[in-house]
N, C-alpha and C positions, 0 to 999 in steps of 0.2 A: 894840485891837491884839493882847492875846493870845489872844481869840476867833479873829482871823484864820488868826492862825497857829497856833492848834488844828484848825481846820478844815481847811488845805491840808497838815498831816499826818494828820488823820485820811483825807482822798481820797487821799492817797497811801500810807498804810499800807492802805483796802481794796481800790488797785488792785492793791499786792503780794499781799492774801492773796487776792484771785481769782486772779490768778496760780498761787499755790498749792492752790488747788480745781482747777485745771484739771493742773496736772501732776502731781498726787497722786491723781485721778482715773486719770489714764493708769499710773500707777506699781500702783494698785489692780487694775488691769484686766489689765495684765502678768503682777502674780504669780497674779491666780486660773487664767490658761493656761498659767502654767508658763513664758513664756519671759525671764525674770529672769535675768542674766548674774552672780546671787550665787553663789558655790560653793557657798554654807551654808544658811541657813534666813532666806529674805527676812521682812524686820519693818516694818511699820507703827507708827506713831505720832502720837498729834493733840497740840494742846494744846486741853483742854476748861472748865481754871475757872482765872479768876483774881482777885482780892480785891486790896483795896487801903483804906488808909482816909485815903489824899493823893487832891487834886484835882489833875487832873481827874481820874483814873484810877477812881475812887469812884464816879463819874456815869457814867462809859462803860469800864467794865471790857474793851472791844472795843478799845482801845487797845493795851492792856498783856498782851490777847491778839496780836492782829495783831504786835505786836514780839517778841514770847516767838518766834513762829513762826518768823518770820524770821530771828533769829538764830539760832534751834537750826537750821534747814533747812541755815544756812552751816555750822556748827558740826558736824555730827553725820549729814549726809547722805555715804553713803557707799554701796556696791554693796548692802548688805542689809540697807541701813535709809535709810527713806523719812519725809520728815512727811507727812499728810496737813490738809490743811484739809480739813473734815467742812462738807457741803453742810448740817447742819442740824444746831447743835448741842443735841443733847439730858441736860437736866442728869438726876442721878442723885436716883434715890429712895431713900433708906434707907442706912444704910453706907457714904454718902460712894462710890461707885463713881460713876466716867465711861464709863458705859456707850453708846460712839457708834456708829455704824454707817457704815463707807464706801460711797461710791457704788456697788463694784461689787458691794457686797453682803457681802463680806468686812467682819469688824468688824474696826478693828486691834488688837496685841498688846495693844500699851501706850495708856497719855496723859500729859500732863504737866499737875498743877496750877504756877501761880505766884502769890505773894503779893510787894507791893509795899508796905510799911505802916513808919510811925514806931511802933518799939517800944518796953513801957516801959524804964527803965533798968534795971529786976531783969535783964529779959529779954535783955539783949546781952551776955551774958558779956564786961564788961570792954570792950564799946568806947565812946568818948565818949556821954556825956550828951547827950539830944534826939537822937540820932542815926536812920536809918532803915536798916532791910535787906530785900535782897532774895532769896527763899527760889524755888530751885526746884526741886523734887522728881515721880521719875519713878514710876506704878507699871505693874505688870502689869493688863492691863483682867482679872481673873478673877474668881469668885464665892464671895468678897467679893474685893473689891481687893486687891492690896500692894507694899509700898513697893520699889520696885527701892534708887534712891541718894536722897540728898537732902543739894545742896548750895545755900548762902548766903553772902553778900556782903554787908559791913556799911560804914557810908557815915555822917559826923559829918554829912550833906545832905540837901536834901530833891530832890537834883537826878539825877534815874534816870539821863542820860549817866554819871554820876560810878560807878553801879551797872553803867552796859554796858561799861563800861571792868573794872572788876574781873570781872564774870562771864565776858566773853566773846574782849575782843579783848587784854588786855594776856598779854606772856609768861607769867606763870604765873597767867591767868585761871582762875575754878573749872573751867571749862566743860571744862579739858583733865586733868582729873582723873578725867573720865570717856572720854577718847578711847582707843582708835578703842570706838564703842557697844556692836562686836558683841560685845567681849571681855568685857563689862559682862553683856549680857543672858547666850552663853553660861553662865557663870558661872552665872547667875542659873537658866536653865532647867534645864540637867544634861540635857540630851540623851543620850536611851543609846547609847551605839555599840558595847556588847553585853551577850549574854543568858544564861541557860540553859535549854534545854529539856529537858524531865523528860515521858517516857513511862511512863504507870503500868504497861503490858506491852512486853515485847521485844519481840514481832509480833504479825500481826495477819491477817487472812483477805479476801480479796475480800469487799467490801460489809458488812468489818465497824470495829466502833466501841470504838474506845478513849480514854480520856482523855487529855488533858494540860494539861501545867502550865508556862509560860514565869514565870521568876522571876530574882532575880541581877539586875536594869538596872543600869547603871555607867555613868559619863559618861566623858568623855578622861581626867578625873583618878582612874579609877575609886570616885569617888563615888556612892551611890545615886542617882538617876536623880528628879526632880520627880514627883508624883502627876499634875500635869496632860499628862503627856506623852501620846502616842499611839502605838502599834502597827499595823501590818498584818499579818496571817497568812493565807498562802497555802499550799494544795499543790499538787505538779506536776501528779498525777492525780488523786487522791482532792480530798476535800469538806472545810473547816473548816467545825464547826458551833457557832453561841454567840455571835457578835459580832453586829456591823452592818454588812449588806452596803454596799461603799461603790462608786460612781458610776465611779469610773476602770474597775474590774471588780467586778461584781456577784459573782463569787464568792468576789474578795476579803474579808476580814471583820478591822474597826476594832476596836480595845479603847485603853481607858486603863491607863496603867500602873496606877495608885491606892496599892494600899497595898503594890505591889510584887510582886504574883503573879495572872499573868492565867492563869483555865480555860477549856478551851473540849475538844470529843469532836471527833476525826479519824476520819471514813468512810474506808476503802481504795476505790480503784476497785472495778468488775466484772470487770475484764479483770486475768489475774495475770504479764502478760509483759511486760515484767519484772517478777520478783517484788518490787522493791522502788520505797516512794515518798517525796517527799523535802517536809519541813514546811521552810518557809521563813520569817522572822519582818524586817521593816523595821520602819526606825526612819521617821517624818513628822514634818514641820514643824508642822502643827497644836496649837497646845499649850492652846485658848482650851475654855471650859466647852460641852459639847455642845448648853446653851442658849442661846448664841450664836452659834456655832458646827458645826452638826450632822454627829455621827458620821459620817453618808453623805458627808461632803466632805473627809473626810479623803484623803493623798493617799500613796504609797510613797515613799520617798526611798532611803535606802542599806540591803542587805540586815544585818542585825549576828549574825543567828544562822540555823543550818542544821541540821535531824540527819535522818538516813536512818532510814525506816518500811519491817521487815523483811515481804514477805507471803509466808503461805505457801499453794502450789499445792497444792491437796487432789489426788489423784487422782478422787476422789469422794465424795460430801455424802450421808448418811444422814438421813434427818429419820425422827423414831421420836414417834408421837401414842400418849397411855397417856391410861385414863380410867379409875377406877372410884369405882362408888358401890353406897353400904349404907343402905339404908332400912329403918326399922321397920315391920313390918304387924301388929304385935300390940300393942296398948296395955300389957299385964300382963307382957309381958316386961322388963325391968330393963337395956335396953341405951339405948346413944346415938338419938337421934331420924334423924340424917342423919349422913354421916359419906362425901366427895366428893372426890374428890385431881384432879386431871390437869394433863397437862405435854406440852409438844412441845419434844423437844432435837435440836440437832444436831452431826452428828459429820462430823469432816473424816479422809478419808483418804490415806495418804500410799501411794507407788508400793509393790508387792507386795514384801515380803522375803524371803520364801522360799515354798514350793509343799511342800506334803505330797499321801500317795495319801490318799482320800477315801472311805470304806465298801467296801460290797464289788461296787460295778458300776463301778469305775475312776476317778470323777470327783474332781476335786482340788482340793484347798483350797487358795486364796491368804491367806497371813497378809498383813494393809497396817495397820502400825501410824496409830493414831490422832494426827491434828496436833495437832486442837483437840476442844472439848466446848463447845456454848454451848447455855444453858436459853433459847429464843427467848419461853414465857408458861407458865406455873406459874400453879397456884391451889389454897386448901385451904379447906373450909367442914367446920364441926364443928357441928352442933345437936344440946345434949345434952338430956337427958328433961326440965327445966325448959324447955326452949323457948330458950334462953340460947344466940346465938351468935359464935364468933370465925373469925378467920380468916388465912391463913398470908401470911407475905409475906418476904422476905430467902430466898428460896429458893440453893440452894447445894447442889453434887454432895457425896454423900458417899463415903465406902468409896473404893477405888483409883481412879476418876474423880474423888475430891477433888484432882488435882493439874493435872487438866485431861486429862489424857492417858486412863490408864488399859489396859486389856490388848488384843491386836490383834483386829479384826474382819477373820474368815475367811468368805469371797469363794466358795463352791462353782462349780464348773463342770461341764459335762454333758463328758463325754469327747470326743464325736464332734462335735457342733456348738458347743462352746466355750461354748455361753450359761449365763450366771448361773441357777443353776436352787434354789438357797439358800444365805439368810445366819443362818447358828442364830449362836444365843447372845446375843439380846438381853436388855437389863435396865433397870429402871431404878430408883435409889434417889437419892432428894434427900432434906435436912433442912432444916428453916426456920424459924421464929417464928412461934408463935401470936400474935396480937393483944392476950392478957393475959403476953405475955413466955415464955410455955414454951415448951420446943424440941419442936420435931416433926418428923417425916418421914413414908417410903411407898414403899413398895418393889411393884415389879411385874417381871412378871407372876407373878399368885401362883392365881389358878385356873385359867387355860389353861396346858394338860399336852402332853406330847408333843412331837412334830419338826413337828409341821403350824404353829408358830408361825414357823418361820425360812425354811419350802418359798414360793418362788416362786407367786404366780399372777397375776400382771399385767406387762403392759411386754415387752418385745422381745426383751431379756437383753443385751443390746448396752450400748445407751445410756441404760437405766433398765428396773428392776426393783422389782416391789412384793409386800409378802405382809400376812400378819396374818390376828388371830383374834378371835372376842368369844365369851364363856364365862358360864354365870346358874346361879348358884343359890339356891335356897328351902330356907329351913326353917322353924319355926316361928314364928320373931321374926323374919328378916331378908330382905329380896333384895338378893343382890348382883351386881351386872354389872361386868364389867370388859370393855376392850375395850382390844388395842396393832394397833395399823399401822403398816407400816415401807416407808420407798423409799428406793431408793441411785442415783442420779444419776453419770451418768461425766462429767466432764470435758472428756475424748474417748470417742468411742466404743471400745469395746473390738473388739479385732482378730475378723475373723470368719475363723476358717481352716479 
């Protein structure tokens, strides 16, 4: 007799829990499209082990699953949290994790172990002797697991109704110590609902790159914010560079919070109109290990932080190429063996500030204070008379260009036709690190003499203009070449009047 009636509840506990494969499936299916009527962050949940060391429950632990289900589903389903029965369940290896996977491919947050077992007497804090409890306990499916809550019901029986009474349906059952769930998990997760963004420079240039740093997560209760949490970082115009591009927009890019400070380099557009662009930072529901769960599927949800990226319109871009090197041709001479610098930098310029008259054939120089300075590839090689060589790297402007600015570059003009006809006064001087830690630098141009280095001979004088010189000398121990090239690019063309 009680075989029978083991068996017409166990057919009817697996017809409830296909039941629950099949709307836990649809529930699965829902939130990976997004269209879940949660306000908040929809959660998943299975129940994946349960133990027992009473019969029958000992022999078909599929029991005392199928009923867990069932009552947490009544108990705890609510708009943004679902049970799922898992089409296959898969037990954990190592570290006790319930590592399941739901049908739509989405694994859930959580799962629920439950234990059902006569415990000894140490073990029941004070309740009757021979008595039995029932434990059930929620974690995060993460990597390793952990414990969200964990509540028990203790019972002088061996009879589990006697347990579903205290867990779940009487007035002050466990089960309502954790309702409503979501305020359980919130709690539990620290969702950030905001940030701070930190730019390592105030502006930035067309199609240039600077760092930054998103830190500060705080949850509603301004609390720090979980390591598993997730991010998206977007900008209006320009490029985030450093995450993982994720599927809703590919040029959107994921991070994890982690230890509380995510990096990542901001490209500006090409285009500087408007000169300004704007870093956008969301918070996602995603909170599971990117091993389960892959970076790329992460998804945006509410924006929590914003700051505006200043760009500045050059009127025009100088790129200035310097080379020189010093070889030895004399063995018995007493100097370095090689000794190679060069550098391409470039200079952004800002609208003309003032006009001076310009020699003695009328033509006028435009002062256009300098925006920016960037060193775009730097190199130093030093091979001294041992054969023994190092090499520079940390490159960095020195002298009045150490501040990035530096003094204005003067713009010549032909009187009668307006075109750019020379830009004197170039230079260039950076310092760096040697490779066995010395500082070093290099200053140019230091053998080409004269005005013929800043005189025009290429380009239109409009829209771009180009000049430069290369200069050799020999003596007895050394040759040295040196060579600068210079081109200044407008912006807009310059007026032809």
């Amino acid at each position: 007799m009680f075989l029978k009636i083991v068996n017409r509840a166990s057919i009817f506990l697996w017809v409830l829990a296909l039941f629950f494969v099949l709307a836990g499936t649809e529930i699965a299916a829902q939130r990976a499209s997004g269209s879940s009527d949660c306000p908040q962050c929809a959660r998943l949940g299975t129940v994946s082990r349960a133990s027992s060391n009473l019969a029958p429950y000992k022999e078909n632990p599929e029991l005392l699953l199928a009923s867990t289900r069932s009552r947490l589903a009544e108990a705890l389903t609510g708009p943004c949290f679902h049970l799922l029965h898992p089409e296959a369940l898969e037990s954990s290896r190592g570290e006790g994790r319930g590592d399941v996977s739901s049908p739509a491919g989405k694994p859930p947050e959580y799962f629920f172990s439950v234990d059902f077992s006569r415990q000894p007497v140490d073990a029941l804090e004070g309740a009757a002797p021979g008595g039995t409890r029932l434990i059930l306990e929620m974690f995060y499916n993460g990597a390793p697991s952990e414990s969200v809550f964990r509540i028990h019901t203790d019972s002088p029986l061996e009879d589990y109704s006697s347990h579903v009474n205290r867990m779940y349906q009487n007035p002050d059952a466990e089960i309502r110590r954790v309702q409503p769930i979501e305020d359980i998990l919130r709690d539990f997760e620290r969702r950030p609902v905001t940030c701070e963004i930190s730019l390592e420079e105030r502006e930035t240039v067309p199609l240039g790159e600077i760092p930054v740093s998103v830190k500060g997560f705080r949850d509603w209760k301004g609390r720090p914010s979980r390591e598993f949490n997730r991010i998206v970082v977007r900008a209006e115009r320009g490029r985030i560079i450093g995450g993982t591009s994720i599927l809703e927009n590919p040029s959107w890019q994921a991070f994890q919070v982690g230890a509380g400070e995510v990096k990542f380099r901001y490209q500006a557009p090409a285009e500087c109109d408007p000169p300004a662009d704007q870093i956008l930072v969301f918070s996602s529901c995603e909170i599971l290990d990117p091993a389960k769960q892959p970076m790329e599927w992460t998804r945006s949800d509410r924006k929590i932080a914003e700051a505006a990226v200043p760009i500045l319109c050059a009127r025009g871009v100088v790129t200035i190429r310097y080379e020189s090197r010093m070889a030895r041709i004399n063995d018995r001479c007493l100097v370095d063996t090689l000794v190679h610098h060069q550098a391409t930098l470039e200079l952004g310029l800002g609208d003309q500030r003032f006009a001076l008259p310009f020699g003695m054939e009328g033509s006028t120089a435009a002062y256009h204070p300098v925006l920016y300075r960037k060193i775009r590839s730097a190199e130093a090689v030093l091979v001294d008379r041992n054969g023994e060589k190092k090499e520079g790297r940390d490159f960095r402007f020195a002298g009045p260009a150490a501040s990035g600015h530096g003094p204005d570059i003067v713009v010549v003009r032909d009187p009668a036709t307006k075109r750019v006809i020379g830009v004197p006064g170039f230079g260039v001087l950076l310092a760096f690190t040697w490779s066995d830690g010395k500082t070093g630098s290099f200053s140019g141009p230091a053998l080409i003499k004269g005005s013929s280095l800043g005189r025009a001979s290429g380009g239109d004088g409009f829209t771009s203009v180009r000049g430069g010189e290369t200069a050799r000398k020999v003596d007895d121990c050394v040759e040295w070449t040196e060579t600068l090239q210079w081109e200044l690019r407008f912006s807009q063309p310059s007026e032809k009047k």
